[in-house]
C-alpha positions in Angstrom: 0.0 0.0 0.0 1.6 3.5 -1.1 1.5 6.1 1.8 -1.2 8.3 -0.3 -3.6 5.1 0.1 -3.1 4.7 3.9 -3.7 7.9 4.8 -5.7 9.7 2.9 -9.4 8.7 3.7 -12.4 9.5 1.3 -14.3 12.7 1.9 -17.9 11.7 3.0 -20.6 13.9 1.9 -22.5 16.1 4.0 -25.7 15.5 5.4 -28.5 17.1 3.9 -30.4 16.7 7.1 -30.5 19.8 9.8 -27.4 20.6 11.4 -27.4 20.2 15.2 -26.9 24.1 15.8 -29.2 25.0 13.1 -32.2 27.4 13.9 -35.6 27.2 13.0 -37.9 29.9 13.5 -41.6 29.1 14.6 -44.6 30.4 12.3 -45.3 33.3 14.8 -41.4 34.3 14.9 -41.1 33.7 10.6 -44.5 36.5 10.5 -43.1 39.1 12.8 -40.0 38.8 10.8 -42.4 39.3 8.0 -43.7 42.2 9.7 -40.1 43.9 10.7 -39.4 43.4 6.9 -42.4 45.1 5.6 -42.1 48.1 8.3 -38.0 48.6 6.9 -39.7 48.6 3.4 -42.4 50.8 4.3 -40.1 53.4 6.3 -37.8 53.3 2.6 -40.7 54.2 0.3 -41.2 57.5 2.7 -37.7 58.2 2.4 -36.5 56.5 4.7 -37.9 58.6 7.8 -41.5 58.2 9.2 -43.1 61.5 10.7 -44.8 60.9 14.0 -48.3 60.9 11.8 -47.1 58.1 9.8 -46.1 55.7 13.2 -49.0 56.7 14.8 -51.4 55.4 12.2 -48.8 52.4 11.6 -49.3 51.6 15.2 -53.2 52.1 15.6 -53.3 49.5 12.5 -51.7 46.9 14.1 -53.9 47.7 17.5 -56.8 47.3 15.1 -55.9 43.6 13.7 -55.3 42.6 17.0 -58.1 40.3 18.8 -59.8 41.3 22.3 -58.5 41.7 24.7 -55.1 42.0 23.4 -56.8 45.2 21.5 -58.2 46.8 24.0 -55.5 46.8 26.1 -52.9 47.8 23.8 -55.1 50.8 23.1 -55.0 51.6 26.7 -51.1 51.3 27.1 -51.0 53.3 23.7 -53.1 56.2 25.9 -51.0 55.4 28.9 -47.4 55.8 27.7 -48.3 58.6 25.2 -49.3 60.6 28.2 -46.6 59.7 30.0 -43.6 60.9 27.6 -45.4 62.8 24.0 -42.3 63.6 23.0 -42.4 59.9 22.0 -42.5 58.7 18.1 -45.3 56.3 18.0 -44.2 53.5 15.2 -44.5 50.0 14.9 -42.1 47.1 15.7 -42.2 43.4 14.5 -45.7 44.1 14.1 -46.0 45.5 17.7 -47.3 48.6 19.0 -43.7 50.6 20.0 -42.1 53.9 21.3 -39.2 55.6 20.3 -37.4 58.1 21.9 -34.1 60.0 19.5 -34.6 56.9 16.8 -34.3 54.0 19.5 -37.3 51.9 20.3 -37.3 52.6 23.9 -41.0 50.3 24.7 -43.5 48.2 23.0 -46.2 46.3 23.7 -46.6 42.5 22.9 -50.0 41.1 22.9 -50.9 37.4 24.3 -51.9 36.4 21.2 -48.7 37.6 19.0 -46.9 34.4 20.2 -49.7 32.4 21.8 -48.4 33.4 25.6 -50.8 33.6 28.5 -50.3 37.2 29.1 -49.5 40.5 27.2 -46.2 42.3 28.1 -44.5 45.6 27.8 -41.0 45.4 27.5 -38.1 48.0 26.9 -35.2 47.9 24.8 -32.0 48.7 25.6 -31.8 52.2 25.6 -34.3 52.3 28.2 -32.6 53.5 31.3 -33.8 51.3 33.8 -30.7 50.1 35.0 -30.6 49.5 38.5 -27.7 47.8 40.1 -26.4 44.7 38.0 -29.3 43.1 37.4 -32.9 44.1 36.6 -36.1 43.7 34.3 -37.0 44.9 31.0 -40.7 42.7 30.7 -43.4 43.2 32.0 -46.6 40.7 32.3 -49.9 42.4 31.9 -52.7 40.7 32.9 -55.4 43.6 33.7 -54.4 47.2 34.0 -55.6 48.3 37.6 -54.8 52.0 39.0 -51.5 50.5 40.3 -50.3 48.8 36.9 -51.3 52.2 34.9 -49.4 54.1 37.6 -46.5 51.6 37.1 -46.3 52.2 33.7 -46.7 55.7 33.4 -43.5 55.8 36.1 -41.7 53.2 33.9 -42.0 55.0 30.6 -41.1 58.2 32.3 -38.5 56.9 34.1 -37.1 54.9 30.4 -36.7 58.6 28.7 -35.3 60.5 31.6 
C-alpha cells in the first residue's frame, strides 16, 4: 500500500439533514420577521424617515388587527405611555405597537396572542434607562391594567426617557 492510500481517507458527503446548531424559526417568529421586513420597506418608500403621523397610524393599524382583549389593552397602554412621555414617536415594531425616543425603540407592547403566551407584556429595549444595580427587568406581564399597573407604567415610561 503507497503512503497516499493509507492515509488519505475518502471525503464523506455532508448531510443534507438539519445541522445540530441550526435554527428554525416558529410560524409566529417567521410572521413578525415578516412584519419587521415590511415596516424597513415601508419606512424606505417615505424616504427612509417616518413622521410621527405616519407611526402613529402604523401603530393604531396593528392595534386594530389585533383580537380582544389584546386590542383593548394595547389601546389603553398606547393612551397610557403617550401621556406619559409625548415627545415619543409612536411607530410600529415586529408588528407591535412601540415607542421611540431620539430613533431607538425605547418600549412596546406585545400582545398574548402575537406568540400564543398567557399574558400581554411591555418590554423596553436597551436604551431604556432602567438600570438598576447589576441586574434588573425589562418585561413586564400584563394581565389587567388596575390603577396600580397604569401608575407603574406611566412611572416606567417616564423613568425609560429621563
Amino acid at each position: 500500500m503507497s503512503e497516499n492510500t493509507t492515509t488519505a481517507k475518502a471525503a464523506k458527503p455532508r448531510s443534507t439533514t438539519k445541522q445540530a446548531n441550526s435554527v428554525e424559526f416558529t410560524a409566529d417568529e417567521r410572521a413578525a420577521i415578516k412584519e419587521y421586513s415590511n415596516e424597513l420597506k415601508t419606512n424606505a418608500r417615505r424616504g427612509g424617515k417616518a413622521t410621527k403621523a405616519d407611526g402613529l397610524t402604523d401603530l393604531m393599524a396593528q392595534i386594530e388587527k389585533m383580537v380582544e382583549p389584546d386590542r383593548t389593552m394595547a389601546r389603553e397602554v398606547h393612551e397610557l405611555v403617550m401621556a406619559a412621555v409625548p415627545q415619543l414617536t409612536p411607530k410600529t415594531w415586529y408588528g407591535m405597537p412601540a415607542y421611540a425616543f431620539n430613533g431607538d425603540t425605547i418600549c412596546f407592547f406585545q400582545p398574548a396572542n402575537k406568540f400564543k403566551a398567557r399574558f400581554s407584556t411591555l418590554g423596553f429595549g436597551d436604551k431604556a434607562k432602567l438600570d438598576d444595580g447589576d441586574m434588573w427587568p425589562i418585561y413586564y406581564s400584563l394581565k389587567e391594567l388596575t390603577p396600580e399597573v397604569r401608575d407603574r407604567i406611566t412611572e416606567l415610561v417616564r423613568r425609560a426617557v429621563s
